[in-house]
mmCIF file as gemmi writes it, N, C-alpha and C atoms, coordinates in Angstrom:
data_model
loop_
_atom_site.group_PDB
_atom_site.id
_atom_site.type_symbol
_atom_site.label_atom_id
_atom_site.label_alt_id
_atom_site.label_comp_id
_atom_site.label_asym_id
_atom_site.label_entity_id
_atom_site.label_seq_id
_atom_site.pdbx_PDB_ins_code
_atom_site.Cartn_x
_atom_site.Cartn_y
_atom_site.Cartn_z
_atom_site.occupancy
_atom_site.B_iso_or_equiv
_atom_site.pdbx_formal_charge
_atom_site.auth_seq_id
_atom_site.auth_asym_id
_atom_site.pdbx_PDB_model_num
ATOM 1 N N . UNK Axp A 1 ? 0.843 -1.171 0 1 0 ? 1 A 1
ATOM 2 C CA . UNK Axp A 1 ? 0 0 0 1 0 ? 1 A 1
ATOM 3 C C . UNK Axp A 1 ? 0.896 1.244 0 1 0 ? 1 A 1
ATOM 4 N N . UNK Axp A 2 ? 0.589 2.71 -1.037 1 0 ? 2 A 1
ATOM 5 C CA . UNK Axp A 2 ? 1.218 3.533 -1.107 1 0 ? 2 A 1
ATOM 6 C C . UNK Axp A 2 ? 0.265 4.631 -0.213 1 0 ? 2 A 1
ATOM 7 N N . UNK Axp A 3 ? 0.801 4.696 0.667 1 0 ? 3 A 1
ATOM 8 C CA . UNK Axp A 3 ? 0.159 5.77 1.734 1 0 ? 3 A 1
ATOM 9 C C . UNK Axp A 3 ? 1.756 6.87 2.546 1 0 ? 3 A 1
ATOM 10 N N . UNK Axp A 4 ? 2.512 6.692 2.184 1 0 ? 4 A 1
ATOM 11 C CA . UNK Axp A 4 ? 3.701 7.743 2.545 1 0 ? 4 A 1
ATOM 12 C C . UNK Axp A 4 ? 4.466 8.508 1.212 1 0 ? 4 A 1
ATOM 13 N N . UNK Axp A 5 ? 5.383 9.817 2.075 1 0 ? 5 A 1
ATOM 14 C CA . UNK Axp A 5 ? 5.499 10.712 0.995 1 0 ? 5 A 1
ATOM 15 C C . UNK Axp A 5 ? 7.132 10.965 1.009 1 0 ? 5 A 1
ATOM 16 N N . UNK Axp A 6 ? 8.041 11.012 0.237 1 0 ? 6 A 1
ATOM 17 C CA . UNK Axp A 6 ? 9.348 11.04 0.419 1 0 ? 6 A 1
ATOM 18 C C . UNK Axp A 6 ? 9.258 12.251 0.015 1 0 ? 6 A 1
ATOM 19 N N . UNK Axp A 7 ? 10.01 13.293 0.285 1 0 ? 7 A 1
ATOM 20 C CA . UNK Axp A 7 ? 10.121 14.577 -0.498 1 0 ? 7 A 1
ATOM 21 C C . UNK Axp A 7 ? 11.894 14.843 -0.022 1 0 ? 7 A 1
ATOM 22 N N . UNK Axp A 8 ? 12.505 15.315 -1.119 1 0 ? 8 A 1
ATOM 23 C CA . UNK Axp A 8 ? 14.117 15.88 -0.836 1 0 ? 8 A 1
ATOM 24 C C . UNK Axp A 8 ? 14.597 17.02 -1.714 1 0 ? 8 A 1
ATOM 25 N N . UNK Axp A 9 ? 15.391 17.899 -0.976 1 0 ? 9 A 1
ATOM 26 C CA . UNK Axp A 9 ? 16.014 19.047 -2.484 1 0 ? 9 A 1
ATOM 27 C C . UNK Axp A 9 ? 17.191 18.576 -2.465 1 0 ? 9 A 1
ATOM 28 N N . UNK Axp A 10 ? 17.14 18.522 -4.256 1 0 ? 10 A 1
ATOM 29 C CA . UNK Axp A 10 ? 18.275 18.026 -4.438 1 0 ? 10 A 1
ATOM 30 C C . UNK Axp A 10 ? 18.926 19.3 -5.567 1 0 ? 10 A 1
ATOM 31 N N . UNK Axp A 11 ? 20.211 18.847 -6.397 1 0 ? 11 A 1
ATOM 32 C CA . UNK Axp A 11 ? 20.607 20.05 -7.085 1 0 ? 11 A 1
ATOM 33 C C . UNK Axp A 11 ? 19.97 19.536 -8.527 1 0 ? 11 A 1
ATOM 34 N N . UNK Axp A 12 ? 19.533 20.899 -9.44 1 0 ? 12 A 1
ATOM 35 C CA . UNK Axp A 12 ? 18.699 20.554 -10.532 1 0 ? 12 A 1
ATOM 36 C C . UNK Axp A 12 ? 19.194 19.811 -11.519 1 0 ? 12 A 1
ATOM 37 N N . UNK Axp A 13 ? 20.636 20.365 -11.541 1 0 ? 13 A 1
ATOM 38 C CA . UNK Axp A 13 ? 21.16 19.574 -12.443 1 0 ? 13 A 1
ATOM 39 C C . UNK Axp A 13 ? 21.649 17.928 -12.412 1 0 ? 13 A 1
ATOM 40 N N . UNK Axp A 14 ? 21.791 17.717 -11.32 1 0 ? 14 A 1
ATOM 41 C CA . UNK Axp A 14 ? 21.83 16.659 -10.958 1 0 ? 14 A 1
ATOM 42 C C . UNK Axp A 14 ? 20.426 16.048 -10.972 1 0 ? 14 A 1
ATOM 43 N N . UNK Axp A 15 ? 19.257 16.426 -10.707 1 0 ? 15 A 1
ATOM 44 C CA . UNK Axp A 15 ? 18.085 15.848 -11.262 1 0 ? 15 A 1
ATOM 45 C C . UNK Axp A 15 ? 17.832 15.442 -12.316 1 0 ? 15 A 1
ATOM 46 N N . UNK Axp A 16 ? 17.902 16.274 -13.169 1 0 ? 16 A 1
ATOM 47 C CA . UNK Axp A 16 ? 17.91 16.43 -14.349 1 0 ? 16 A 1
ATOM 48 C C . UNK Axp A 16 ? 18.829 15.049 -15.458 1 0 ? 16 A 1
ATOM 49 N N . UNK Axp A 17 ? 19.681 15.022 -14.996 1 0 ? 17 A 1
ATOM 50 C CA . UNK Axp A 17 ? 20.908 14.29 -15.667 1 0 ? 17 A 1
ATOM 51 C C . UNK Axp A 17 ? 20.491 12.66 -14.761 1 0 ? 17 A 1
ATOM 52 N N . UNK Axp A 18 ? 19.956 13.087 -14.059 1 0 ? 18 A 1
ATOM 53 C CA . UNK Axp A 18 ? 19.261 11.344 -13.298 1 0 ? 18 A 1
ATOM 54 C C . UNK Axp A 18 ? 18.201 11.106 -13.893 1 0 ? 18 A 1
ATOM 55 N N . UNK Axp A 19 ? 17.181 11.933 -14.22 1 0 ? 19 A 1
ATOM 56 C CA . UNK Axp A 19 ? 15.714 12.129 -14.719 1 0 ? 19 A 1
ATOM 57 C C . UNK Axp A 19 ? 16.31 11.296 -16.25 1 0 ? 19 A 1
ATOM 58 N N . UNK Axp A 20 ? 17.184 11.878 -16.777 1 0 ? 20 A 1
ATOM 59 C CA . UNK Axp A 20 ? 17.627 11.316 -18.526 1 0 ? 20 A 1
ATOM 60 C C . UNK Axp A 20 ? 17.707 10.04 -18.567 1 0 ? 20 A 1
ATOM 61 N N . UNK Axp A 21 ? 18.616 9.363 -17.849 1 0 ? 21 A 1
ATOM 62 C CA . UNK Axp A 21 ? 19.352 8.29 -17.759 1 0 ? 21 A 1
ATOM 63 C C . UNK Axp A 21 ? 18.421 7.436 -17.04 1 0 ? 21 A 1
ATOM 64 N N . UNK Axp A 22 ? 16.864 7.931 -16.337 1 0 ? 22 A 1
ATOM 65 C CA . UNK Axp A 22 ? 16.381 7.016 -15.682 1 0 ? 22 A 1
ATOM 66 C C . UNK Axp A 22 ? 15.049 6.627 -17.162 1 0 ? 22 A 1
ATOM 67 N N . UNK Axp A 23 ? 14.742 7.803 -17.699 1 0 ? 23 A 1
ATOM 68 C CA . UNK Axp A 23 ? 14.207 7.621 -18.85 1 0 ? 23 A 1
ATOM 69 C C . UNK Axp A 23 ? 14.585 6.788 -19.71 1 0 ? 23 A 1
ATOM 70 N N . UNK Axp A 24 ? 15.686 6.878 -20.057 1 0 ? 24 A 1
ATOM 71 C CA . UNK Axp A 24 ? 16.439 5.713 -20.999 1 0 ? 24 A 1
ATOM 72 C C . UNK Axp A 24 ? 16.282 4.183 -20.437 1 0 ? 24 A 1
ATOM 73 N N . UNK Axp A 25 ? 15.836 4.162 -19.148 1 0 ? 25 A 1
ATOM 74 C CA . UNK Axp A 25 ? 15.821 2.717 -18.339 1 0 ? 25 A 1
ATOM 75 C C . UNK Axp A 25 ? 14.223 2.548 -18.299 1 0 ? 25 A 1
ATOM 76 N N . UNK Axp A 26 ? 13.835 3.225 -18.803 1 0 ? 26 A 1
ATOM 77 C CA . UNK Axp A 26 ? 11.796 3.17 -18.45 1 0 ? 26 A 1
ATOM 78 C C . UNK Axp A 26 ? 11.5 2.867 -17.308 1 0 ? 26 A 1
ATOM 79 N N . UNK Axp A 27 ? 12.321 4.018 -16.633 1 0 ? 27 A 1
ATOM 80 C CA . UNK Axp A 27 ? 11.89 4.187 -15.1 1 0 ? 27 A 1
ATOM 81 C C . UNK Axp A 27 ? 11.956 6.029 -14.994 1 0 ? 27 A 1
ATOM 82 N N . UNK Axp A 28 ? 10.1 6.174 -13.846 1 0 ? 28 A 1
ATOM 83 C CA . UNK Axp A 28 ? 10.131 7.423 -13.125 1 0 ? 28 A 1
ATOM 84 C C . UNK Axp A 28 ? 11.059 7.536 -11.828 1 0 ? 28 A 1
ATOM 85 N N . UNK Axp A 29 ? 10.895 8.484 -11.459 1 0 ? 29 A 1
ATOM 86 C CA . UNK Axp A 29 ? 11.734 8.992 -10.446 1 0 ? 29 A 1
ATOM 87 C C . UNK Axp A 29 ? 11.103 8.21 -9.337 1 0 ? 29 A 1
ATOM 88 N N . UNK Axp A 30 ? 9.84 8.507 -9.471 1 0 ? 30 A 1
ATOM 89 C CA . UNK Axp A 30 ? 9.345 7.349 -7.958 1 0 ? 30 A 1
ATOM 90 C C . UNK Axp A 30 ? 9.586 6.133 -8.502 1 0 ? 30 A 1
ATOM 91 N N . UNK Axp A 31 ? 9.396 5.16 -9.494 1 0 ? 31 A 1
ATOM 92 C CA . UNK Axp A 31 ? 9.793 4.177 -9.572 1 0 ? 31 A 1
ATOM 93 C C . UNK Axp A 31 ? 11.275 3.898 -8.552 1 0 ? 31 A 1
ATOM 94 N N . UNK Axp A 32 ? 12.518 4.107 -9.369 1 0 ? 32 A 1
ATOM 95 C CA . UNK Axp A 32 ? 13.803 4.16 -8.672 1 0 ? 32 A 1
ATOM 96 C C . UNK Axp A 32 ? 13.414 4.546 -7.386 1 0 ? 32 A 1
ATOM 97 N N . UNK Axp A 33 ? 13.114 5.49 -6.98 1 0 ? 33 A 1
ATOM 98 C CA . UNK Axp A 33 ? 12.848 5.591 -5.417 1 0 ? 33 A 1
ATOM 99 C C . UNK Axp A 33 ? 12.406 4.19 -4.894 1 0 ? 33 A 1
ATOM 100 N N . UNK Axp A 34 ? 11.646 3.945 -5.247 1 0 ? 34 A 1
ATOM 101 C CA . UNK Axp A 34 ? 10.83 2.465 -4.76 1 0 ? 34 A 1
ATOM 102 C C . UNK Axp A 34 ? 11.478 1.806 -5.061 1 0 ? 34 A 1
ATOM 103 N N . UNK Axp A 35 ? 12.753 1.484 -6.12 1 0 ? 35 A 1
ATOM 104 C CA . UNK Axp A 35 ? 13.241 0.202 -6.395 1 0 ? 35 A 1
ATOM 105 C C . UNK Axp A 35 ? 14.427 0.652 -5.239 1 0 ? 35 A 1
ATOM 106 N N . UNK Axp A 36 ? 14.937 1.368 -4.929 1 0 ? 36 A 1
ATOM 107 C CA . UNK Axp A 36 ? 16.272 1.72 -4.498 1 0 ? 36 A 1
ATOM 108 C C . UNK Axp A 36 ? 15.953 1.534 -2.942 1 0 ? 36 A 1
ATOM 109 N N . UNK Axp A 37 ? 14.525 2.109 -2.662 1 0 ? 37 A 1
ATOM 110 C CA . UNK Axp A 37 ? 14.285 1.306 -0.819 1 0 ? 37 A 1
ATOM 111 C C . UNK Axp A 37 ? 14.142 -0.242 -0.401 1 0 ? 37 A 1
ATOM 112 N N . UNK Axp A 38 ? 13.288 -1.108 -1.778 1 0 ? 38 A 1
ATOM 113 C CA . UNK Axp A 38 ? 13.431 -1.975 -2.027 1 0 ? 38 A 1
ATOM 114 C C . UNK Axp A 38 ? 14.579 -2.946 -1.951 1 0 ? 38 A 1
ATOM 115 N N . UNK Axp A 39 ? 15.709 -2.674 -2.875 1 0 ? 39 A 1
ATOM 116 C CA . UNK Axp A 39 ? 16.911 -2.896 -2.464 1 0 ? 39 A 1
ATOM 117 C C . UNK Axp A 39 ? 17.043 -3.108 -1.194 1 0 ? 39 A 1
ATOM 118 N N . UNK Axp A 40 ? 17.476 -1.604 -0.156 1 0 ? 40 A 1
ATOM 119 C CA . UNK Axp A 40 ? 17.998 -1.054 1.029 1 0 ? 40 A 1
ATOM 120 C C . UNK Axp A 40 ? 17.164 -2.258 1.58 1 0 ? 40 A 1
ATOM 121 N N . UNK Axp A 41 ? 15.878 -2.406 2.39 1 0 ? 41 A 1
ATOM 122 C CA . UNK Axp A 41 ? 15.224 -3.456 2.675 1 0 ? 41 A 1
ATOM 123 C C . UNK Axp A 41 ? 15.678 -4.968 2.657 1 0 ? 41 A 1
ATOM 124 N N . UNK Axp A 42 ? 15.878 -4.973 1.26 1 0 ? 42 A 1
ATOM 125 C CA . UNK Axp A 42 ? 16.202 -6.686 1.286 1 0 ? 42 A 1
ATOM 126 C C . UNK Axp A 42 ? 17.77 -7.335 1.413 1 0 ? 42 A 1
ATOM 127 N N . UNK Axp A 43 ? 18.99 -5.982 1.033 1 0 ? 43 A 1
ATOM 128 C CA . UNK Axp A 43 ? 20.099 -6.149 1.566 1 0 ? 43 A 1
ATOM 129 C C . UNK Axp A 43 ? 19.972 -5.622 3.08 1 0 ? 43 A 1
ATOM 130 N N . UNK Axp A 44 ? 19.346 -5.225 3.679 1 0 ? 44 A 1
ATOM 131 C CA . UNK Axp A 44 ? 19.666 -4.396 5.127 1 0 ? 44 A 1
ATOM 132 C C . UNK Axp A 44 ? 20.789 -3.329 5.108 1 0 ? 44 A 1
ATOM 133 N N . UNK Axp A 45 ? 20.936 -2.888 4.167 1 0 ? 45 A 1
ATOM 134 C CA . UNK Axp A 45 ? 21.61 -1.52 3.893 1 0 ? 45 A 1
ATOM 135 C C . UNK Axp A 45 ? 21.646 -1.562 2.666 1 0 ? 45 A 1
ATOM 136 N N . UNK Axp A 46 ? 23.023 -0.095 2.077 1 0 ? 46 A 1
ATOM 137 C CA . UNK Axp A 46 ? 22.547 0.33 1.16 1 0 ? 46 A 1
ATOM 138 C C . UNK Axp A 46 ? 23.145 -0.615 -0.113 1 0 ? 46 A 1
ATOM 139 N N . UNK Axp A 47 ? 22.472 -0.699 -1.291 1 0 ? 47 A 1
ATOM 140 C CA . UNK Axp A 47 ? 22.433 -1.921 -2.521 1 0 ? 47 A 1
ATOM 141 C C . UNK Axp A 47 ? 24.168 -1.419 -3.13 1 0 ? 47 A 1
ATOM 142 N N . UNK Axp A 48 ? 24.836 -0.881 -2.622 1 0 ? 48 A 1
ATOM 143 C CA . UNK Axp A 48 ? 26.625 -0.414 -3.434 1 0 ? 48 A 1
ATOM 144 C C . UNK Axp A 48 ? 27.159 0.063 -2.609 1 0 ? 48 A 1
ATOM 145 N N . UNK Axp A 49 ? 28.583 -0.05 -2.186 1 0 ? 49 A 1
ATOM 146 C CA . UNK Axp A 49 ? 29.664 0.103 -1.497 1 0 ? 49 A 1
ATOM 147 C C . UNK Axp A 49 ? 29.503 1.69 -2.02 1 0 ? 49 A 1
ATOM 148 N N . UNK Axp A 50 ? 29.812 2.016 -0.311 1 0 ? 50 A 1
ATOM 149 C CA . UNK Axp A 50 ? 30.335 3.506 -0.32 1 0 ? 50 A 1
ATOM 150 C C . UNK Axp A 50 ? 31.1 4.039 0.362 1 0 ? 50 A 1
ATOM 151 N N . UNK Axp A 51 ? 32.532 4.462 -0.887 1 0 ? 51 A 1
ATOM 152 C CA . UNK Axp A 51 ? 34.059 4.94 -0.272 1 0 ? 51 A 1
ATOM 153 C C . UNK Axp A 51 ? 34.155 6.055 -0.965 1 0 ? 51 A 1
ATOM 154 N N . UNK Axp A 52 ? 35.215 6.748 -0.144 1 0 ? 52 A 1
ATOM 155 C CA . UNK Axp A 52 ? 36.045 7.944 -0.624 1 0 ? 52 A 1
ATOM 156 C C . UNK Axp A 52 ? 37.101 7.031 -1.699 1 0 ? 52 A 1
ATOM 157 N N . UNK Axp A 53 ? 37.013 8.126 -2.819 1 0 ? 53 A 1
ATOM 158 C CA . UNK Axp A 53 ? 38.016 7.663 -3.853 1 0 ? 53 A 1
ATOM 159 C C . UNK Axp A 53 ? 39.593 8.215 -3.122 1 0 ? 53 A 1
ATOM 160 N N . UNK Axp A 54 ? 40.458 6.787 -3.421 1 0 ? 54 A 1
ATOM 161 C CA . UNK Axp A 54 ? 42.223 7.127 -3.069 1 0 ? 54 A 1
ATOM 162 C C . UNK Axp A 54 ? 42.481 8.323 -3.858 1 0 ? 54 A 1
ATOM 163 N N . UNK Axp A 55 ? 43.602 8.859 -4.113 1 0 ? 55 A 1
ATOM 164 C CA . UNK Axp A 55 ? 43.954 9.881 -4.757 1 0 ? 55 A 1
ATOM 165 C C . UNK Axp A 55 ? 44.425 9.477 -6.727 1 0 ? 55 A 1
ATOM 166 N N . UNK Axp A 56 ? 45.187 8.253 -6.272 1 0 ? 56 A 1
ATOM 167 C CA . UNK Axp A 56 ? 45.241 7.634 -7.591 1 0 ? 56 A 1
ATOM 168 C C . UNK Axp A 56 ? 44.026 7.69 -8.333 1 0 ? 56 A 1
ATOM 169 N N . UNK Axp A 57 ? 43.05 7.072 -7.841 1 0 ? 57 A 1
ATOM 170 C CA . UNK Axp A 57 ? 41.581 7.034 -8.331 1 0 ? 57 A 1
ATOM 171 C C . UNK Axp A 57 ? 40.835 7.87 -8.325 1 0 ? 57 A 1
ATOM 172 N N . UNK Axp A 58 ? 41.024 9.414 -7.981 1 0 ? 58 A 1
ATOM 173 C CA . UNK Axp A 58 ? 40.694 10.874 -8.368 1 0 ? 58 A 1
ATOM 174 C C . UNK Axp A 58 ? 40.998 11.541 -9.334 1 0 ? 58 A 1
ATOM 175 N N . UNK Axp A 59 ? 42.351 11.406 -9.405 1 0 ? 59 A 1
ATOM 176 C CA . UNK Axp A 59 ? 43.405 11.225 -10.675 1 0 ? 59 A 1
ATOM 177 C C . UNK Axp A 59 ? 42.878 10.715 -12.212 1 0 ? 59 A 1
ATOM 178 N N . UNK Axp A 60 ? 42.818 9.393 -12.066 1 0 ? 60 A 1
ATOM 179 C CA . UNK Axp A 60 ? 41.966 8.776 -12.951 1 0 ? 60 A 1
ATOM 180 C C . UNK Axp A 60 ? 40.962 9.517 -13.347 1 0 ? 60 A 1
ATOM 181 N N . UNK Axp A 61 ? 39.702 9.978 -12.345 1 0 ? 61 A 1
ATOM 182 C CA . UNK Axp A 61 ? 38.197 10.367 -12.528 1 0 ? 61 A 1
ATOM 183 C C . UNK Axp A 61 ? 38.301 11.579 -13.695 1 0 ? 61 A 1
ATOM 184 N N . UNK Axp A 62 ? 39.715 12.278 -12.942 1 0 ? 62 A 1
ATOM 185 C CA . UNK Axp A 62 ? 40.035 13.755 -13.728 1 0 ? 62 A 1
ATOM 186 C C . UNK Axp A 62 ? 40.099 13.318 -14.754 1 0 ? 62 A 1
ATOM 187 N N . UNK Axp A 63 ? 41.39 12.709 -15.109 1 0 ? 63 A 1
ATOM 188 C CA . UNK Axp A 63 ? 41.876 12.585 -16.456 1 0 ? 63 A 1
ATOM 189 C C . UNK Axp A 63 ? 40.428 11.898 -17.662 1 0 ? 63 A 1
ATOM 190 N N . UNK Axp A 64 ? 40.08 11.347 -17.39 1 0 ? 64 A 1
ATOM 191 C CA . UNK Axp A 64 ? 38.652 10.612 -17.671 1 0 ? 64 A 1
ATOM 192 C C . UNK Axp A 64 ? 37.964 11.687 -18.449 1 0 ? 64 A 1
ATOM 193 N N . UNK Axp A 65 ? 37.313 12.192 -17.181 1 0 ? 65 A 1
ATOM 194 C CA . UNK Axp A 65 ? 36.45 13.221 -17.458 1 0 ? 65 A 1
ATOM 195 C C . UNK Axp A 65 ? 36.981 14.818 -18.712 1 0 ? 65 A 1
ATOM 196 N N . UNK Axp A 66 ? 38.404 13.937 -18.289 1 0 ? 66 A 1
ATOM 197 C CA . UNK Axp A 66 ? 39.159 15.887 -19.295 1 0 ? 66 A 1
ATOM 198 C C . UNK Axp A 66 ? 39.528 14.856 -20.621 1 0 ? 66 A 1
ATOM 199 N N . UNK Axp A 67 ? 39.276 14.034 -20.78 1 0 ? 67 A 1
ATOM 200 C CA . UNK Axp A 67 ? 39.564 13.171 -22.238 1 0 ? 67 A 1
ATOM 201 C C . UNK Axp A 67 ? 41.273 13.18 -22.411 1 0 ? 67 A 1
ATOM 202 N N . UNK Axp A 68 ? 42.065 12.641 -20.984 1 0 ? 68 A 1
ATOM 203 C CA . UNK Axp A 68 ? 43.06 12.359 -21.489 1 0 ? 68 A 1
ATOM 204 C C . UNK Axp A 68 ? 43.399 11.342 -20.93 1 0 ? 68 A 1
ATOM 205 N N . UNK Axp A 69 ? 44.804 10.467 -21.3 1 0 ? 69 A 1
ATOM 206 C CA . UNK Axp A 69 ? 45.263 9.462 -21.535 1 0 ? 69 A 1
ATOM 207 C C . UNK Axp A 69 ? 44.189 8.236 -21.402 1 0 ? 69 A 1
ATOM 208 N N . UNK Axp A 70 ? 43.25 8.462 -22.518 1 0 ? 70 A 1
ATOM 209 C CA . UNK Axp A 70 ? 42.505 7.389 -22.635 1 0 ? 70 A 1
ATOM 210 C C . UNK Axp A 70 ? 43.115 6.499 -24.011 1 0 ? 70 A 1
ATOM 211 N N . UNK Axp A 71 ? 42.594 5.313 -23.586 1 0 ? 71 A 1
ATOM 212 C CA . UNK Axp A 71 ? 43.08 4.785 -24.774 1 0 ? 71 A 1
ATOM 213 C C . UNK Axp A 71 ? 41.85 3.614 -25.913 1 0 ? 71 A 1
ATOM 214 N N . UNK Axp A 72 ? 41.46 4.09 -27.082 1 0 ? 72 A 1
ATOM 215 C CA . UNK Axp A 72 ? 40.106 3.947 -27.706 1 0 ? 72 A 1
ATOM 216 C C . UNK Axp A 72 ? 40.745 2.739 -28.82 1 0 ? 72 A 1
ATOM 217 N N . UNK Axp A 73 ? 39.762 1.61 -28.495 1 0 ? 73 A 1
ATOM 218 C CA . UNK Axp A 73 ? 39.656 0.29 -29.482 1 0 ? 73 A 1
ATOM 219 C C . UNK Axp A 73 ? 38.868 0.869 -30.251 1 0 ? 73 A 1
ATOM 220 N N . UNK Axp A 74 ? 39.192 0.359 -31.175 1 0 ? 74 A 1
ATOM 221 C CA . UNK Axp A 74 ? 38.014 -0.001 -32.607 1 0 ? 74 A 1
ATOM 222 C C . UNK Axp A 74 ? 37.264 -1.047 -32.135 1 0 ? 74 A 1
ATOM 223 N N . UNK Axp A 75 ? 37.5 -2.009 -31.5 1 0 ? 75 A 1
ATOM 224 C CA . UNK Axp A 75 ? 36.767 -3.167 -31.297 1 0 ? 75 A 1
ATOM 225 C C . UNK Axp A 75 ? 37.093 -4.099 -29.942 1 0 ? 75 A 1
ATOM 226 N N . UNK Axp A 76 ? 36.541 -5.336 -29.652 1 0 ? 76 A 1
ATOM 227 C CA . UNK Axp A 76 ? 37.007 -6.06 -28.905 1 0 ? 76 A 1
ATOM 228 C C . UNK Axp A 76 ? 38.505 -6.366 -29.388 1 0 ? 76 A 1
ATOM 229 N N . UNK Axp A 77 ? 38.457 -7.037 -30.306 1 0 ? 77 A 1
ATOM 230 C CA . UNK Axp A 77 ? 39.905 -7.455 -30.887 1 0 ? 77 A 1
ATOM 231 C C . UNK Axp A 77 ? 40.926 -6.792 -31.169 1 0 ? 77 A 1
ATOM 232 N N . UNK Axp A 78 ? 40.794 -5.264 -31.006 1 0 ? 78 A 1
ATOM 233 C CA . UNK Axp A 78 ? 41.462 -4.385 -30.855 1 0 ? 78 A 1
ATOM 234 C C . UNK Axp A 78 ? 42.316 -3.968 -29.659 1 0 ? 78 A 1
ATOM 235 N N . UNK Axp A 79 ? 41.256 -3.805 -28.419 1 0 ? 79 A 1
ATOM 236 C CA . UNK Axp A 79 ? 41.074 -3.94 -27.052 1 0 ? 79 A 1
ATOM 237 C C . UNK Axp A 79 ? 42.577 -5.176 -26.376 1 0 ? 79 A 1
ATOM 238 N N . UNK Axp A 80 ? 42.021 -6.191 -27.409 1 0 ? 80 A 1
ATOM 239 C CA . UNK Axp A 80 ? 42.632 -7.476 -26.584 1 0 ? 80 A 1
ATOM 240 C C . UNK Axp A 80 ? 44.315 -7.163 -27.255 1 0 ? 80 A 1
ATOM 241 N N . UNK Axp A 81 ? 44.212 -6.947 -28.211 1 0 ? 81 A 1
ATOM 242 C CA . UNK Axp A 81 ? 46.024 -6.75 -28.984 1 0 ? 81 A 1
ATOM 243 C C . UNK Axp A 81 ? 46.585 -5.95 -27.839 1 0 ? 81 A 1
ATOM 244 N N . UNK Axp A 82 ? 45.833 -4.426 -27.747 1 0 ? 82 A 1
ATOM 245 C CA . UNK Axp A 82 ? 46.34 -3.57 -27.06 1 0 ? 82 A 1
ATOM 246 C C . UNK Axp A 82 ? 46.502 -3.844 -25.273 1 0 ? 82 A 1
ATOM 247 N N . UNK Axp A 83 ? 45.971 -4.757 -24.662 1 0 ? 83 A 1
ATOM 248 C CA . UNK Axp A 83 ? 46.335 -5.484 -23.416 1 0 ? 83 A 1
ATOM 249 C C . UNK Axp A 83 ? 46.786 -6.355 -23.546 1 0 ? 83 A 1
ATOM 250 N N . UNK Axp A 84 ? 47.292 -7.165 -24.856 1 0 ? 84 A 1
ATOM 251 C CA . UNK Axp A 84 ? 48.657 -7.957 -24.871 1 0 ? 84 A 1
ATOM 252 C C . UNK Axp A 84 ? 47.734 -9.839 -24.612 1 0 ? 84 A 1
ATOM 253 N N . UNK Axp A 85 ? 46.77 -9.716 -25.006 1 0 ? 85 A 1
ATOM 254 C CA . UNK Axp A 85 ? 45.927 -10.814 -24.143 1 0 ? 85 A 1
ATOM 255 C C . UNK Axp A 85 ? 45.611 -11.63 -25.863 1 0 ? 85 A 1
């Protein structure tokens, strides 16, 4: 039975950019809400590990996000030459 009300402010843009990506999944915002307490419920906490990124792995996020030292396959078989596998 749906008889309670979640309400939160969050930042728009960050709504927004969740709202897209939840669309693309053919899910509303209350949906995910409901699937994500759901979760919490049946693991007894929350459904993904939550850490502070090391510094190495900040590093990374940057470079990522600024489009550098990435390195782009054409393909799987591309992928695999270039890790030597």
């Amino acid at each position: 039975m749906k008889d309670s009300t979640v309400r939160a402010r969050i930042d728009g843009g960050l709504k927004k950019d969740v709202e897209n990506i939840l669309n693309r999944l053919g899910l509303n915002t209350t949906q995910a809400i409901s699937l994500f307490f759901h979760q919490i419920a049946l693991r007894k906490g929350l459904p993904f590990d939550v850490m502070i990124p090391n510094e190495e792995t900040r590093k990374v996020f940057k470079e990522t996000d600024e489009s550098e030292n990435l390195i782009v396959c054409k393909d799987a078989d591309d992928m695999f030459k270039k890790l030597g596998i």
